[in-house]
Every structure is written in structure tokens, then in C-alpha cells.
Residue, then its C-alpha position, 0 to 999 in steps of 0.5 A: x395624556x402626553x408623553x411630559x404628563x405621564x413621566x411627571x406623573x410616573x415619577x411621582x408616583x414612583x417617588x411617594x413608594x420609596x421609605x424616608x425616615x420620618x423626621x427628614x423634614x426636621x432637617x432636609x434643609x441642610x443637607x444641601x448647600x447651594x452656594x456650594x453647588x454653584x462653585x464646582x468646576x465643571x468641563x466645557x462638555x459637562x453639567x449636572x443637576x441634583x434630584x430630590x427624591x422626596x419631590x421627584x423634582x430636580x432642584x438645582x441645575x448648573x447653567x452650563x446646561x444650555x451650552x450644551x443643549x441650548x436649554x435654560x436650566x429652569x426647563x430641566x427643573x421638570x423631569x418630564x421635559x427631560x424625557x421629553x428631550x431623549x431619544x424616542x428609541x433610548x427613553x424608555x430603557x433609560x427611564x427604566x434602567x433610572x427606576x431600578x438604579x434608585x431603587x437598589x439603593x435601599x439594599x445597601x443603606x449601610x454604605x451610603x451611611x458611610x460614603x454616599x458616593x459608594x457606586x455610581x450608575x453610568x448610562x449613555x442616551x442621546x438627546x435633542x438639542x435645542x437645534x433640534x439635532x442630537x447630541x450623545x450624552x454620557x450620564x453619571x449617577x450617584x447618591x449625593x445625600x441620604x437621611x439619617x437611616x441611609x436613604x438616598x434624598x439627593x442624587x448628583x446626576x452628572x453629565x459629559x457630552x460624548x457626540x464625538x464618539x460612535x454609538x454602539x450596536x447598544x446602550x452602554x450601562x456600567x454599575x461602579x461600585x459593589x457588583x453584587x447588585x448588578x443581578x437587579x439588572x439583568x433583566x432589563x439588560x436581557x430586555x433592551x439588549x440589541x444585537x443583530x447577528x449580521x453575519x460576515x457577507x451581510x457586513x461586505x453588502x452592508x459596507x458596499x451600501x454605504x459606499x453607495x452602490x447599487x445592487x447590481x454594483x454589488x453583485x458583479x463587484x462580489x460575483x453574486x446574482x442581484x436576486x442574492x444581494x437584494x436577498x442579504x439586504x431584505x434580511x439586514x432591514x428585517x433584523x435591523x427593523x429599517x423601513x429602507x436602505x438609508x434608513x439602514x445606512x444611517x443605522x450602520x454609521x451611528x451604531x458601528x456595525x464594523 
């Protein structure tokens, strides 16, 4: 089964677990104005569509989504596809961390009750573009409707195009909202946590490979034997899980290592 298939099918499954009250459908129709939806006032590097739990489907996508990806909106009506798009080495831990955040949900009903918007879930990935390059978008998560008994049915999912900024040795996650549910996460934080612990001559070799020199540069340039900077630079690929040195290169410069 692709890749598109099993998230599709992953989600659904995920989706017919969660609890609804038994009489949504008497009134799921108006939960949501589409009209209304299609007014907001987005930024040029934003768009957002809105997800509907009770189908696992995507049920409105603001147009200005092609601006940014160069995708229709229809395309993004199919989860799978959006998964499809992230980044192999970001999909999972989104597609995970996306799981947990919907279903810790139902242990603050009550508040959604009141106020929908109570916490919000922040995630940054990056994704391809049409063009095939990637682009680092910033994703916003909030219940936007629940049913009458406070289970999330709709979710507004909001996203800014953040390429400008430098990706982090990590993802970035951030919980808005009453922080006694961010404990759901830990483990998930434990299992995608990625830290190198490249120690300070490891940096020097490492700034000086950026800078396009050699090993021999290095050494007579920081008065070590090459054997010693090809050793350093053995162990930045080993803890980085580079296959070469412009692997690790490009790695360095998108994550900000410095």
C-alpha cells in the first residue's frame, strides 16, 4: 500500500475511534458557514482549511493555498496527499504528534463547551512545493466546532509560510492553552527529540567545512594532524547520520547548528 493509502486509511480508522454525540447529524449542517469561511482575511504567506473529524476529510480549503504551494485546493481536500507532500524526515513525527493533539481533546470537553478555541497546537514542517523545492510552513491547530456534549467536529488548521527563517536542530511544538495536557506529549517529545551533542572543536571543524575547506586546510589552519580533523568530521556524520560531507554541510546550514 503507498504511502497516500495508508495515511488515508490510518486517518479513518483513527477517526471512527473518536466519541460524537449520537444526535450530531441532526445538526452537523449547521455548525459551519461556508460563506462565511471564504471572507476571512488571510496574509499573502497564510491559508488554512478546515477538517472534519467525523469523515477524516478536509472540507474547505482557502484558494490562497496555491499561492503558496503551487497546489489546487481540491488536491488538499485528501489527507493522504498532504502527508504525501511533507518532508520524509518530518512526516511521521507530524503525523503522530497531529494524532495526540485531537485526541487530548476529549479531556477538556468542558472547555471546548465554552470556548472552542481554548488551546491551540503549533507544529512547524516543511513541505514540497509544487516546484518540487521545500518550503517551512508554521501550522496552527484549534477546535473550531464541537457537538453539543464538547467533541471537537471541526478543526480550523491555519498555516504561515515561515521559509525565511532557519530550521532548528528540531521541530518546534508549542501547546497554547492550559498546560496541564502538555504531559500527553512527552513521549512523542522524547521519541523525536534530535540533538547532536556536537561539542565545541566539532563546531570549528564544522564552520570551517562550510567554508570549503579541506581537511588539510583545517588542520594546518587550527594546528591539528589531518588523521585528528578526519576523525572529528567521522563523528559529526555518525551523529548527524550524513552519508558525506555535503550532506553534513547542508544539514548544518538548514538546522543552525551555530
Amino acid at each position: 500500500m503507498v504511502y497516500k493509502e495508508y495515511i488515508n486509511d490510518d486517518f479513518q480508522k483513527f477517526c471512527e475511534q473518536l466519541e460524537f454525540d449520537i444526535h450530531l447529524n441532526n445538526y452537523k449542517n449547521i455548525l459551519m458557514d461556508e460563506e462565511k469561511l471564504k471572507n476571512i482575511i488571510v496574509l499573502p504567506n497564510q491559508f488554512f482549511y478546515i477538517n472534519d473529524f467525523t469523515t477524516g476529510k478536509n472540507i474547505f480549503v482557502h484558494p490562497n493555498i496555491e499561492k503558496i504551494t503551487g497546489y489546487t485546493a481540491e488536491e488538499f481536500n485528501d489527507f493522504g496527499r498532504i502527508y504525501e507532500l511533507i518532508h520524509p524526515d518530518d512526516s511521521e513525527f507530524i503525523y503522530e504528534f497531529s494524532k495526540r493533539s485531537i485526541s487530548v481533546c476529549k479531556y477538556y470537553k468542558q472547555e471546548l463547551l465554552k470556548n472552542p478555541f481554548a488551546s491551540l497546537f503549533t507544529i512547524d514542517f516543511r513541505l514540497k512545493h509544487q516546484n518540487g523545492n521545500y518550503i517551512k510552513l508554521n501550522r496552527h491547530t484549534t477546535c473550531l466546532k464541537t457537538d453539543n456534549e464538547g467533541n471537537m467536529v471541526l478543526a480550523l488548521v491555519f498555516f504561515t509560510d515561515i521559509s525565511h527563517k532557519k530550521w532548528n536542530n528540531s521541530f518546534n511544538i508549542n501547546w497554547i492553552g492550559d498546560t496541564r495536557y502538555m504531559f500527553h506529549f512527552d513521549d512523542l517529545i522524547k521519541k523525536y527529540s534530535k540533538t547532536y551533542s556536537i561539542t565545541n572543536r566539532e563546531k570549528e571543524i564544522l564552520n570551517l567545512l562550510i567554508n570549503g575547506l579541506s581537511a588539510t586546510e583545517i588542520a594546518k589552519k587550527l594546528f591539528l594532524s589531518v588523521h585528528t580533523v578526519i576523525s572529528h568530521r567521522k563523528n559529526l556524520l555518525h551523529k548527524t547520520k550524513t552519508k558525506n560531507t555535503a550532506e553534513l554541510v547542508k544539514l548544518a546550514i538548514e538546522r543552525d547548528f551555530f
